[in-house]
N, C-alpha and C positions, 0 to 999 in steps of 0.2 A: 388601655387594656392590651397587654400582649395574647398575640392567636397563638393556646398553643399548640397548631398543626405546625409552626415554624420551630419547636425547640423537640418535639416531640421523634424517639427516635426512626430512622425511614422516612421520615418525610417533611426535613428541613428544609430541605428544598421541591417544593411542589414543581412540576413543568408539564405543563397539562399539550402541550402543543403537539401535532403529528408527528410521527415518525421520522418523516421525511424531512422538518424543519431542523430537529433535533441531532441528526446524525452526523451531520457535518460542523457541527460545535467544537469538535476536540481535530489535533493536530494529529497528523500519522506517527507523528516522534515518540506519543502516547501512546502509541497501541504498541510499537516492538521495541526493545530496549535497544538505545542505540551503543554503540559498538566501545564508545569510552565508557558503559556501564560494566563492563568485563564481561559480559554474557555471551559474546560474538567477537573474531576477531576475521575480517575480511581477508582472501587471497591467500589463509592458511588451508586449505583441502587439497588433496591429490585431483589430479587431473582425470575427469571423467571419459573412457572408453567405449563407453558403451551404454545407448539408452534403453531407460526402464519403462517410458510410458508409450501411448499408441502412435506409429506413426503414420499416417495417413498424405497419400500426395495430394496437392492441392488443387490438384487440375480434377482430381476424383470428386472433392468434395466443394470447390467451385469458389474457395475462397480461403487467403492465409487467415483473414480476422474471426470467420466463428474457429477455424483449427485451434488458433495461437492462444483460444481465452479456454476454450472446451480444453485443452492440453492441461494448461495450471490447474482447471479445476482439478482434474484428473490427478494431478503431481500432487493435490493438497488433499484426497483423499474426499472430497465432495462429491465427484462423479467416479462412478468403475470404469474400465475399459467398454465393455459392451454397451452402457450410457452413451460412454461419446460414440461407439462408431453408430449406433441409432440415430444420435443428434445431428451428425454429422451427413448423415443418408437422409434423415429426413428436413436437411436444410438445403441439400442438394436436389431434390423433388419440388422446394419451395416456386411458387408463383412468379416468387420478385429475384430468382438465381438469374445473379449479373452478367451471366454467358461462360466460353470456355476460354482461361487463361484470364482471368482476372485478375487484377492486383488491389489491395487493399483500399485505393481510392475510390474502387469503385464500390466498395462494402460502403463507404463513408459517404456516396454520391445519394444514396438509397438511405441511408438514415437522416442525413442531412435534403433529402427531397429533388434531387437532383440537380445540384449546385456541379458547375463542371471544374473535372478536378486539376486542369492545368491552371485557370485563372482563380481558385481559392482553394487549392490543396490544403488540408489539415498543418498546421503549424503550432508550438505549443504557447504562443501570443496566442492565436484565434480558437484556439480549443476552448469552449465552455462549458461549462458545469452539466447541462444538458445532456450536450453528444456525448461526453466520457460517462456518464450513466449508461446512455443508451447502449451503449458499445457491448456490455454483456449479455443483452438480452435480444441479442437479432435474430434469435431465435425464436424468442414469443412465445417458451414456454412457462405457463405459471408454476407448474410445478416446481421445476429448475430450479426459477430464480429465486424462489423462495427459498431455498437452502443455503443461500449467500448471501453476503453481501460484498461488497466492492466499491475500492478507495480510490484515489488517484493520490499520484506520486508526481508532486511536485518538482521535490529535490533531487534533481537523479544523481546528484555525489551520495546519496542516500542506498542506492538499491542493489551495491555490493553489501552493504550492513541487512539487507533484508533476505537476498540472495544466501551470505553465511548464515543466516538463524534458518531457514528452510524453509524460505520460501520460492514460488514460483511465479515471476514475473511477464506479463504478457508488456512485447516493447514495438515499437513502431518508430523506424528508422529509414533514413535513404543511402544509396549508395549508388556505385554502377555496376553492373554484369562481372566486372573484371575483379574489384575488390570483393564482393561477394561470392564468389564462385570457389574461394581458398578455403583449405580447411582449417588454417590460422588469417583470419581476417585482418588487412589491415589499409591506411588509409592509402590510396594512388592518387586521388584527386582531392587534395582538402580545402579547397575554395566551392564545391560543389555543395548546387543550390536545390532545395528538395523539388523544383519545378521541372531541373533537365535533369534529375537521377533518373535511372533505366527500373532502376528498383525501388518501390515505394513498397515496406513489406511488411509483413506483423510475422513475430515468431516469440518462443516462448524462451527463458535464463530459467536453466535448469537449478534446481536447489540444490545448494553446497556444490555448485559448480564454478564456483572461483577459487582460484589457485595462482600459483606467480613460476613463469620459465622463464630463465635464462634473465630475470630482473624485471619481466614484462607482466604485470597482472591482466588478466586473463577473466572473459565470464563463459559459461558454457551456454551452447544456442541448441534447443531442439527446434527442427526446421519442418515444414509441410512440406518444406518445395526443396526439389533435390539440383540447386543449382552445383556444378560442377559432382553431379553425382555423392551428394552429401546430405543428408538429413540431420550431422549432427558437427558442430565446428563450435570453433572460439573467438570470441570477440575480443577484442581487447577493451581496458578499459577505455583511452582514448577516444576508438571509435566510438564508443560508445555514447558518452559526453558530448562530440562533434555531432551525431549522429541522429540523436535519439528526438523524436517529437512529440512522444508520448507514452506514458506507463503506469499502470497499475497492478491492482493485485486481489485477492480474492480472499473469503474468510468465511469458514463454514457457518453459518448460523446456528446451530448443535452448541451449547453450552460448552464452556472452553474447561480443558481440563485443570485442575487448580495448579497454579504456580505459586510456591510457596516463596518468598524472599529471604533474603536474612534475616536473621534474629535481629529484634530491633537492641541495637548495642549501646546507644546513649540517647538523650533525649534531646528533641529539636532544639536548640540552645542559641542558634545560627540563624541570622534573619537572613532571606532568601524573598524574591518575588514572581511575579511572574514571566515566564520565556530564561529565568535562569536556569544554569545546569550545574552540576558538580556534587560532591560529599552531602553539602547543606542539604539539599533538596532529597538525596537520598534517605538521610537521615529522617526528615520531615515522612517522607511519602510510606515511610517503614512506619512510623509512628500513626501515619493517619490508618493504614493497614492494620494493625494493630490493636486502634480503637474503631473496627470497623465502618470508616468510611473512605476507603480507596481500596480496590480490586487487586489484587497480587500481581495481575501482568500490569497493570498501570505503575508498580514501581521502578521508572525507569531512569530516576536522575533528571528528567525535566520536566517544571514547574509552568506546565501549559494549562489550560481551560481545565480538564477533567479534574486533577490536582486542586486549582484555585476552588472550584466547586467542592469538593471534600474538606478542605480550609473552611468554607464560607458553612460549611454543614457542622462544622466541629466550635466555628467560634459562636452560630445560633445555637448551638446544641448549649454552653458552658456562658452564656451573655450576661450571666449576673458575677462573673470577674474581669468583666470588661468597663472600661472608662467608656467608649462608644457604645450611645443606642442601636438597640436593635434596626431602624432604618436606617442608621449610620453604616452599620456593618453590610447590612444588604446594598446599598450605595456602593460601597467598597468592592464588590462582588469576590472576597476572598483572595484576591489579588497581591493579596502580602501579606509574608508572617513577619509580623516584627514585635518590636518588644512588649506589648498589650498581651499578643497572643501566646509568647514567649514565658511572661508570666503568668497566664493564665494556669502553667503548666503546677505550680508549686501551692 
């Protein structure tokens, strides 16, 4: 006997499991479209002058890690100005304020329990699923966090493509006093190891702040901390890639505004699987769009988890032009269109 809560529409796919299990099922490549989908083209923006969000020095507020995440929120329109500088006063009154002139490891000493930060400084090997959670909420307010949520970034050849679409990157990197203190950033020491950097620091990659001089791509940095009398400077990319131990990003929890795709121009004809990228999958993910089951920002040219799920919803949805049983297909978990699915279409 087929159940039919599996063919019936909204809820081919039941997933009855919490929140929290569920949320980390799809890849970040899904969420923004990346950069060979035409949407975004990295290091084409003029070079920013002059910052738009709040700056705050970090000696004021006791630490670069709540500035550098309260900052993004701020750039991505989740928090107002007067938000952060509230959050930021009232995290600087906190109980557990790691003293005066802190640097980032010590934020990460107090989430992590008091690990000491020269013999297991944060690394993006040792980073877990855990602490990069925790990292937005050192605040501890429930209001707050429930108006976001927050991804981590794996790929960091990824976060110029995120940076061009507009967004606001909170990044954690080392350096020493000397390379840090420029208002064009660049490497002096590039065998340096995050345990004898002078600077272990979080700061925030202002949106559509990359651009390219003189051949050099470039990201733009709002800073807490005014090392060589500067709150706001450029990284290169370089540095950045050598540099970086950890990054994420943030996303209002507020209903996203519709993205509409292309017209869907021809019909999936092109077998494509999963983790591919290119035309094919465009084509597909327009189509799945189309027959509403994939989200408008999810059309992004690659064929990760969300995609394969709307696949696996569209071939229970149509399973009496399928050669494979319905537990065949669920087996399958949508994981490939090919020619079953292909002609399913005609």
């Amino acid at each position: 006997m087929i159940d039919e809560d599996l063919i019936a529409p909204g809820s081919a796919l039941p997933d009855n499991r919490p929140e929290e299990a569920r949320k980390n099922d799809y890849k970040d490549e899904e969420v923004m479209p990346p950069a060979g989908a035409g949407e975004v083209v990295p290091f084409k923006n003029k070079r920013i002058t002059k910052l738009t969000a709040t700056v705050f020095n970090q000696w004021y507020v006791g630490s670069c890690v709540p500035h550098g995440f309260l900052t993004a929120l701020e750039y991505e329109g989740i928090i107002t100005k007067d938000e952060l500088k509230s959050q930021l006063r009232a995290y600087r009154k906190r109980s557990n304020y790691p003293g005066e002139g802190s640097i980032a490891v010590d934020m990460w000493d107090k989430i992590r329990g008091g690990v000491s930060p020269l013999a297991d400084a944060p690394t993006k090997e040792r980073m877990t699923e855990a602490q990069a959670a925790a990292m937005p909420l050192v605040l501890g307010d429930p209001v707050l966090k429930d108006r976001f949520n927050y991804y981590n970034i794996t790929d960091y050849n990824r976060i110029p493509e995120y940076v061009a679409a507009g967004k606001a990157i909170p990044v954690f990197f080392y350096a020493t006093k000397s390379e840090w203190s420029r208002e064009y950033v660049r490497l002096i020491e590039p065998n340096l190891n995050i345990h004898d950097a002078y600077v272990r620091h979080c700061i925030t990659l202002v949106p559509k702040g990359d651009f390219t001089e003189d051949g050099i791509k470039y990201l733009t940095v709002h800073d807490s901390a005014a090392f060589g009398n500067r709150h706001l400077r450029y990284m290169p990319l370089d540095f950045l890639l050598k540099r970086c131990y950890y990054a994420g990003r943030a996303e209002s929890k507020q209903p996203p505004v519709p993205v509409e795709p292309p017209v869907v121009d021809r019909i999936p004809d092109v077998a494509c699987k999963l983790n591919d990228r290119g035309e094919a999958v465009l084509a597909l993910q327009r189509f799945l769009f189309d027959d509403g089951k994939l989200a408008a920002q999810h059309v992004t040219g690659f064929y990760g988890p969300l995609t394969a799920k709307a696949v696996l919803w569209y071939q229970l949805s149509r399973w009496q032009k399928f050669k494979s049983t319905i537990p065949e297909l669920l087996e399958l978990k949508g994981e490939s269109w090919g020619p079953q699915s292909i002609n399913s279409l005609t």
